[in-house]
C-alpha positions as CSV (number, residue, x, y, z in Angstrom):
1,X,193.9,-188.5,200.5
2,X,193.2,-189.9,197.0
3,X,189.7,-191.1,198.7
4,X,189.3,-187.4,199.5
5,X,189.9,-185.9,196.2
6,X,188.0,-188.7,194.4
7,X,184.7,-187.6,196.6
8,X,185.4,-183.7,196.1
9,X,185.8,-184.6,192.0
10,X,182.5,-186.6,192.1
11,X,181.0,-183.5,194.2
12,X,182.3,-181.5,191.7
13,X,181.0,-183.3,189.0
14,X,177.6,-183.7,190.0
15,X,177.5,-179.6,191.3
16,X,178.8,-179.3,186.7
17,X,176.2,-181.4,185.6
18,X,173.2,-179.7,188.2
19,X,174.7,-176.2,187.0
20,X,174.7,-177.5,182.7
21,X,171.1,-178.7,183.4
22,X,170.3,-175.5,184.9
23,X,171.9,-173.7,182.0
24,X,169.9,-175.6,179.3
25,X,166.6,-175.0,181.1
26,X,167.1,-171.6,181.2
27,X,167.6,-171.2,178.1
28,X,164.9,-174.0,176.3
29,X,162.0,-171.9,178.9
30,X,163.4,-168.3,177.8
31,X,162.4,-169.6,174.2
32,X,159.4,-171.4,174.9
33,X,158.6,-167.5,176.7
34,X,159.8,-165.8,173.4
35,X,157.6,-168.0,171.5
36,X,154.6,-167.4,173.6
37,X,155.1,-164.1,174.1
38,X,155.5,-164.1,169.9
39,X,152.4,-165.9,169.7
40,X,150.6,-163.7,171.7
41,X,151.5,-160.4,169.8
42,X,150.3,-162.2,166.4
43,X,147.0,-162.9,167.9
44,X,146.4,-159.8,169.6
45,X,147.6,-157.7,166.0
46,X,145.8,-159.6,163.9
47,X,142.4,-159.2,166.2
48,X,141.7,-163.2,166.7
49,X,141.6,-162.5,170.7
50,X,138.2,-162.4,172.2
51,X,139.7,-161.2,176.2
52,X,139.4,-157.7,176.2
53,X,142.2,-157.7,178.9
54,X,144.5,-159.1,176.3
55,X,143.7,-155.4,174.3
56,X,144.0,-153.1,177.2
57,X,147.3,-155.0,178.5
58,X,148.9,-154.7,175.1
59,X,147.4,-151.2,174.6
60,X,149.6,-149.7,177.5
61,X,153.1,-150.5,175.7
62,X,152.1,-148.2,172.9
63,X,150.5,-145.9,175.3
64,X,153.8,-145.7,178.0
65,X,155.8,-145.2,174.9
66,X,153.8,-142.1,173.8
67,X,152.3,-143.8,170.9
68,X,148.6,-143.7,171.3
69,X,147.4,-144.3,167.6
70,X,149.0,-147.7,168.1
71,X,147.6,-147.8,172.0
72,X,144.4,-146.9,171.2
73,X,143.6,-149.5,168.4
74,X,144.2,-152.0,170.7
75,X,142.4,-149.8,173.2
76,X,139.6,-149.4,171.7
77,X,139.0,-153.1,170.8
78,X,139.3,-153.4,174.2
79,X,136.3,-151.2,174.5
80,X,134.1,-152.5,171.8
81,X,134.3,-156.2,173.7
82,X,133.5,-155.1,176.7
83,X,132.6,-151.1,177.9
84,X,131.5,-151.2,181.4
85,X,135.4,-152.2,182.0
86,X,137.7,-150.2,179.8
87,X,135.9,-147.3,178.9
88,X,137.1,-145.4,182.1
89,X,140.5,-146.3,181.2
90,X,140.2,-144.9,177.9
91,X,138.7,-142.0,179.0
92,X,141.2,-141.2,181.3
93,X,143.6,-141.4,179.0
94,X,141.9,-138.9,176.6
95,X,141.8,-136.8,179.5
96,X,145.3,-137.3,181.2
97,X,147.3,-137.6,178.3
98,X,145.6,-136.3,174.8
99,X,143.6,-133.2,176.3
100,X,140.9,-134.8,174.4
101,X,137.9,-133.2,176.5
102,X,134.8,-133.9,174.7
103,X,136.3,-137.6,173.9
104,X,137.0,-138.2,177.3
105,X,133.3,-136.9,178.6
106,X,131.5,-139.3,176.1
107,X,133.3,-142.3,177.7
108,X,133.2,-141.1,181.2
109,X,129.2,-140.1,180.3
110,X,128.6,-143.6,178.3
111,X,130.5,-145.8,181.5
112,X,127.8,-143.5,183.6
113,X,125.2,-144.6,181.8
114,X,126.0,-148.6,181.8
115,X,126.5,-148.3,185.3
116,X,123.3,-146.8,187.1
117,X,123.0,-146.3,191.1
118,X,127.1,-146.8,191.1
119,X,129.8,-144.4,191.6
120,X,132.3,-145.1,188.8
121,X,136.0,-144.3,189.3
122,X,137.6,-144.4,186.4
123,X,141.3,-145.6,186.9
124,X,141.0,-144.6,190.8
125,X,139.5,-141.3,190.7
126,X,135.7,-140.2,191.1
127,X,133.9,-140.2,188.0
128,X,132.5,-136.6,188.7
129,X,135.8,-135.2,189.5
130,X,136.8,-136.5,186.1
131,X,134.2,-135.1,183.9
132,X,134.8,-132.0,186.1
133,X,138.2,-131.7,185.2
134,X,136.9,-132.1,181.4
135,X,134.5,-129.3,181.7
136,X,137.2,-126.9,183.1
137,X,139.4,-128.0,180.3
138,X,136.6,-126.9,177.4
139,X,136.1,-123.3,179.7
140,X,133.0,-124.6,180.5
141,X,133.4,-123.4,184.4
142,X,129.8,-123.5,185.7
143,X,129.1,-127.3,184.4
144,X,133.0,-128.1,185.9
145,X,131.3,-126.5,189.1
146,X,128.0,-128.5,189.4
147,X,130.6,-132.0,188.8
148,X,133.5,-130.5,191.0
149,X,129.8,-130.4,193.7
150,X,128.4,-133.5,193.3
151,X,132.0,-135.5,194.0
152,X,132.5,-133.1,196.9
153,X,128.6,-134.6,197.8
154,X,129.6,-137.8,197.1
155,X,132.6,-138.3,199.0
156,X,134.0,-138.2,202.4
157,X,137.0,-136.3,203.0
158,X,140.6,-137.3,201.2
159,X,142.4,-135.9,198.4
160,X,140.0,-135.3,195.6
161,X,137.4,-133.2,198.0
162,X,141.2,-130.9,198.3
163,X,141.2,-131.0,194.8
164,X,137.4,-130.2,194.1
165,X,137.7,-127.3,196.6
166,X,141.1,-126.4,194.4
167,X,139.3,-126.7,191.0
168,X,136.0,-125.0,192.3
169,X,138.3,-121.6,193.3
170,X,139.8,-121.5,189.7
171,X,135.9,-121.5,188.2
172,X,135.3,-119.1,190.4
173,X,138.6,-117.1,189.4
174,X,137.7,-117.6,185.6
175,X,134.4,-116.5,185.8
176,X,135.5,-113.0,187.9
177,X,133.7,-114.5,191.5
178,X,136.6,-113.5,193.9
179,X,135.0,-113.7,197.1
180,X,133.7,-117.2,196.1
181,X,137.1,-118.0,195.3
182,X,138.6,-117.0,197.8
183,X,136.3,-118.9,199.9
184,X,136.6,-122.3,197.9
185,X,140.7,-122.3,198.2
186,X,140.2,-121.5,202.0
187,X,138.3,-124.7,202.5
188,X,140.8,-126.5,200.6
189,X,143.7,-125.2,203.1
190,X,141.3,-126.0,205.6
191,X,141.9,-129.7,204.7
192,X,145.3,-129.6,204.6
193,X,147.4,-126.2,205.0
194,X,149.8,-127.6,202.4
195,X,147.5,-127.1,199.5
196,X,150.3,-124.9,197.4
197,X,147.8,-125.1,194.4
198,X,145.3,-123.3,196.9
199,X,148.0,-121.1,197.9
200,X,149.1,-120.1,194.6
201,X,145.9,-119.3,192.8
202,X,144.9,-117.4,196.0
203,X,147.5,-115.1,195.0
204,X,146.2,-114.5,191.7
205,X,142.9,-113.7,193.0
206,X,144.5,-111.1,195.4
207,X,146.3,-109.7,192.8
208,X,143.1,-108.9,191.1
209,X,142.2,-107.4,194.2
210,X,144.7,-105.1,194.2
211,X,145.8,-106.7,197.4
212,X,149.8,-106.9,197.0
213,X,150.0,-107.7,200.9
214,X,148.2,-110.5,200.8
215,X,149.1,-111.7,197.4
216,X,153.0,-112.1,198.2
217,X,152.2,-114.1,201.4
218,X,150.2,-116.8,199.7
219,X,152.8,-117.0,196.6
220,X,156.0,-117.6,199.7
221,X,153.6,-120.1,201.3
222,X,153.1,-121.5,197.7
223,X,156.8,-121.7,196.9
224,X,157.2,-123.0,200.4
225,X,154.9,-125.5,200.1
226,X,155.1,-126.4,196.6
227,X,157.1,-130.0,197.4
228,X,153.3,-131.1,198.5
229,X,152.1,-130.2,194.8
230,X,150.1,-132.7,193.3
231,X,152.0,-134.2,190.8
232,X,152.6,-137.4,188.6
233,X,155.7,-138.6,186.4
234,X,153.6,-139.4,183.5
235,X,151.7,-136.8,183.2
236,X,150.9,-133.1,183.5
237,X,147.6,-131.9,185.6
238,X,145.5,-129.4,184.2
239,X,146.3,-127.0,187.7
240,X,149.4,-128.3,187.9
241,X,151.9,-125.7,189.3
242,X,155.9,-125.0,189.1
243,X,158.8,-123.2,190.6
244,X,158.9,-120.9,186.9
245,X,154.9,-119.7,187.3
246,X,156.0,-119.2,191.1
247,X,158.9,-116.6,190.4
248,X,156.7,-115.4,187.4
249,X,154.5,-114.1,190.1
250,X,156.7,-113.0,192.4
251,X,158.5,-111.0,190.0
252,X,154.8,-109.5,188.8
253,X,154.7,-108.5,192.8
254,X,158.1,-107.0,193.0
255,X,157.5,-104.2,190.6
């Protein structure tokens, strides 16, 4: 029995020691990380970095916090050292996040320009769907149209060509072209029949119609469908939609 307990103290013992060693690790690698990570923040803030990934990287912090004079110090030095790779970045943020139009275009234009026979995508989406959704931000609804076109042109079916059609209707709309509108959110639903963007400003336009039938159908399939929205947690879309504008509408219908 004493042999027993002897052998479970010296398992014991050794398990103490493995966990102490453990312990001490732990704690010399979180400082050595702490220290690097220190390091790493001096260089970047005092501009002795030459990796433009270092910039962008450290740029987002600011940026996710909803501090983009910070983020876009960094940012931009991201961009001066090299363009072809952060300048979509940047100008999606200008577009997504600081409904700066005319900044975003020059950056989308300027990436364009370093990048000939290539279809740019700035952070994932089409490069002419981008500066499209600039040109509708500025009013400017025929140049949105020839960009909302040439991305339609350029790619096969998927998400964006339901956007394009989605964006092209609302030029059309703006600039009093109902019938053209109309026929640009059909071929959006025509992609998908849960288009509630489609749907809702198809109701606007049969308002303006003086079409009240038709006009309460698509805002119910709107509200109906308006779980398929597109939609992103950091940010608002320039034809983004809600419940509120939904019952705004229908309330406009009921009288």
């Amino acid at each position: 029995m004493k042999k027993f307990f002897k052998i479970i103290g010296i398992i014991f013992g050794i398990l103490l020691l493995i966990l102490v060693c453990f312990v001490i690790y732990i704690y010399f690698w979180n400082n050595n990380r702490i220290e690097k990570a220190e390091e790493f923040a001096q260089r970047i803030e005092n501009f002795e970095s030459m990796e433009s990934n270092e910039y962008m990287q450290y740029s987002i912090r600011f940026n996710k916090a909803g501090d983009f004079e910070q983020g876009f110090k960094y940012l931009n030095k991201a961009v001066e050292l090299d363009p072809t790779l952060h300048l979509g970045y940047r100008g999606y943020m200008k577009l997504r996040f600081l409904r700066d139009f005319d900044g975003a275009l020059s950056d989308f234009d300027r990436l364009d320009s370093l990048t000939p026979n290539f279809n740019d995508a700035p952070w994932g989406e089409n490069i002419d769907f981008v500066r499209g959704e600039c040109h509708f931000g500025n009013k400017n609804y025929q140049k949105a149209i020839d960009c909302f076109q040439r991305n339609i042109v350029n790619q096969t079916v998927g998400y964006s060509d339901i956007q394009s059609f989605v964006y092209l209707g609302m030029c059309e709309y703006e600039l009093g072209n109902y019938e053209k509108a109309i026929n640009e959110f059909n071929r959006a639903l025509e992609q998908s029949d849960k288009t509630t963007e489609a749907y809702y400003f198809l109701s606007k336009v049969y308002q303006k119609l003086d079409n009240l039938p038709k006009a309460r159908e698509c805002i119910a399939k709107s509200k109906e469908t308006l779980n398929y929205k597109r939609n992103d947690p950091y940010n608002e879309y320039l034809n983004e939609i809600y419940l509120s504008g939904i019952k705004d509408l229908e309330k406009q219908y009921a009288q």
